[in-house]
C-alpha positions as CSV (number, residue, x, y, z in Angstrom):
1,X,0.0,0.0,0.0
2,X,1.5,3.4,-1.0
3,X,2.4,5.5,2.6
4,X,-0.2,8.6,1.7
5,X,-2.9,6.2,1.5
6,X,-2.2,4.2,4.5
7,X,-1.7,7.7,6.3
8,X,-5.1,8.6,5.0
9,X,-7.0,5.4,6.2
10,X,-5.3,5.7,9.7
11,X,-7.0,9.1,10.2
12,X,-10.5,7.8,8.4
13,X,-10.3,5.2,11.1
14,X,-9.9,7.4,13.7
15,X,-12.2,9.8,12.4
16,X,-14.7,6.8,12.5
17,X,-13.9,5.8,16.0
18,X,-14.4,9.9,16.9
19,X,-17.6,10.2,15.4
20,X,-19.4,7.0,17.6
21,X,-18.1,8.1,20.6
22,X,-19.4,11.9,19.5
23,X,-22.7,10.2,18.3
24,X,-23.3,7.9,21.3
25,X,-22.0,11.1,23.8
26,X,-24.9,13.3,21.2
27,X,-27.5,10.2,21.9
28,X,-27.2,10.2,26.2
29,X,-27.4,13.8,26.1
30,X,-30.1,15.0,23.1
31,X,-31.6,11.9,21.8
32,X,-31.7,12.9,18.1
33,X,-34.8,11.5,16.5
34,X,-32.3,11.2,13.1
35,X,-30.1,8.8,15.5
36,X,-30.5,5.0,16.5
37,X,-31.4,4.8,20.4
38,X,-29.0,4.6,22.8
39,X,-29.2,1.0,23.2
40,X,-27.6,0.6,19.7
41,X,-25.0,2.4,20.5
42,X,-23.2,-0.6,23.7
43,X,-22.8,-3.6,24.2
44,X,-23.2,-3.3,27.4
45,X,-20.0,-4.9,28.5
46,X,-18.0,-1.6,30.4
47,X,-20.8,1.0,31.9
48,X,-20.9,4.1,29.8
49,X,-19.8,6.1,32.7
50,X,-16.1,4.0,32.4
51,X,-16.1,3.6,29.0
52,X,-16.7,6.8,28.0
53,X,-13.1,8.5,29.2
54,X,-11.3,5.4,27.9
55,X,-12.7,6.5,24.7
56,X,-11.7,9.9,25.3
57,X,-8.4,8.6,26.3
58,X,-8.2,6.1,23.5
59,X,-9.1,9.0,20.8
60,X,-5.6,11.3,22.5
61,X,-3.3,8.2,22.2
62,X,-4.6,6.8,18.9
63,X,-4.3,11.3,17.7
64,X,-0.7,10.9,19.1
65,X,0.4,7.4,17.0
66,X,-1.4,8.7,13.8
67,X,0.4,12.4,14.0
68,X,3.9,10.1,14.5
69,X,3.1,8.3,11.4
70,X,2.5,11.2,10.0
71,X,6.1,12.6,10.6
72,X,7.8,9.1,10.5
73,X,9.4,9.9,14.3
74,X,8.3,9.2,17.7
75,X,7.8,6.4,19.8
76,X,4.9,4.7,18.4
77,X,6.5,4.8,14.9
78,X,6.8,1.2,14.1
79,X,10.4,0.3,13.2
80,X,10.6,-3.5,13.8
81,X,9.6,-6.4,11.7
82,X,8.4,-7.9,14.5
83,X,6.4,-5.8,16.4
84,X,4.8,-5.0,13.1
85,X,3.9,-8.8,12.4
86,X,2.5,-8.7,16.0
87,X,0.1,-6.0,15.4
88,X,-0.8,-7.5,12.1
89,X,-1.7,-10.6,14.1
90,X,-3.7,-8.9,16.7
91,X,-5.0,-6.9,14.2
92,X,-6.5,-9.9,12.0
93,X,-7.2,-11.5,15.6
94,X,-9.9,-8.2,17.1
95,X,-11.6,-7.8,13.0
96,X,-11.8,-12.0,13.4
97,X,-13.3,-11.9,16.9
98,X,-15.7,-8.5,16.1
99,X,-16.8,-11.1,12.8
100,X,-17.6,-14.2,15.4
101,X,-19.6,-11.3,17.5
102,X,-21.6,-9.9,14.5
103,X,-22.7,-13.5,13.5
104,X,-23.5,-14.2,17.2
105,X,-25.2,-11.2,17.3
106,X,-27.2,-12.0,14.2
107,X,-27.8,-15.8,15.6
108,X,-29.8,-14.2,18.7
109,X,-33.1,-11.4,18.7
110,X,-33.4,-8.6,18.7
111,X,-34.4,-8.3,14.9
112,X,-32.4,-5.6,13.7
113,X,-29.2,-5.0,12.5
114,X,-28.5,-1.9,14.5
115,X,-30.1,-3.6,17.6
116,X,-27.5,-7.0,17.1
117,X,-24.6,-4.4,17.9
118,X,-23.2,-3.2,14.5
119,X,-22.6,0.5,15.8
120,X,-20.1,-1.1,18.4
121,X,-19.0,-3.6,16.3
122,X,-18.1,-1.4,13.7
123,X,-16.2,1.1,15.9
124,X,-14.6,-2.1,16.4
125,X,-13.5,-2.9,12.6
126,X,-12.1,0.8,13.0
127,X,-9.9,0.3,16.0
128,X,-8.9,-3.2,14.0
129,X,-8.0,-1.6,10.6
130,X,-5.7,1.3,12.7
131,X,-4.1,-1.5,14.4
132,X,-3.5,-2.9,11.1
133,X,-2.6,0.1,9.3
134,X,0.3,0.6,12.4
135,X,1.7,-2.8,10.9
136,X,2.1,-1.5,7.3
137,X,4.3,1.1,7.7
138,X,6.9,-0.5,5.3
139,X,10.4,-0.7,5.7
140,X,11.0,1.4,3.3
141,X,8.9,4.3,4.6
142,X,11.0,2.9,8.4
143,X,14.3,3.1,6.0
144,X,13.6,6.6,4.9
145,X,12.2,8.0,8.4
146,X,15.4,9.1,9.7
147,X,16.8,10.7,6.1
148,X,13.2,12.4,5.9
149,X,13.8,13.6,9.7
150,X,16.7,14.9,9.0
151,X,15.6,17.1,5.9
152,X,12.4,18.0,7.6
């Protein structure tokens, strides 16, 4: 994948990721008739008083590791081979597990899509595909990182 593309998806993904936890935040406090209840918006698993500043938290540090791809410097710029096989397996590991959910999800009532779960579940894909993303910086964007540095 060329590097200005995978730079774009990582922000699109965290764009996604900003835009549930806005929309689900939007929901608790306004109830828009033009958006699904709030019910669509969980699982259920954390309370939405705790998961809401992990979000919040999760939207700085995920902001902090697409900015340092951005510039090819800083400590969550993947260098290794390694880690960046590791994320690729967690990665495909989370989108597999979110998969197993949707069809579980499906399997059981409610009726609806949006009732099974697919807000979460998508905001999941997101997370997944950023992980993922992380693992593609190639080593020959890693490579050029310092030279680019240097000239920048």
């Amino acid at each position: 994948m060329r590097e200005p593309w995978r730079l774009a998806l990582l922000w699109v993904c965290l764009a996604v990721f900003v835009l549930r936890v806005i929309g689900q935040l939007e929901v608790l406090l306004l109830a828009p008739a033009f958006l699904p209840p709030f019910a669509a918006w969980e699982s259920g698993l954390i309370p939405y008083a705790l998961l809401l500043p992990v979000q919040i938290l999760l939207i700085g540090w995920m902001t902090a590791i697409a900015d340092q791809h951005t510039r090819r410097t800083g400590f969550f710029w993947v260098t290794q081979p390694r880690t960046r096989r590791r994320l690729r397996l967690f990665a495909a590991l989370y989108a597999g597990a979110m998969m197993v959910r949707l069809v579980v999800s499906v399997i059981r009532p409610p009726h609806t899509l949006l009732e099974r779960g697919l807000i979460p579940i998508t905001a999941h894909w997101a997370l997944a595909a950023f992980i993922a993303l992380l693992a593609l910086a190639s080593a020959q964007n890693t490579a050029a990182a310092p030279a680019a540095a240097a000239h920048g």
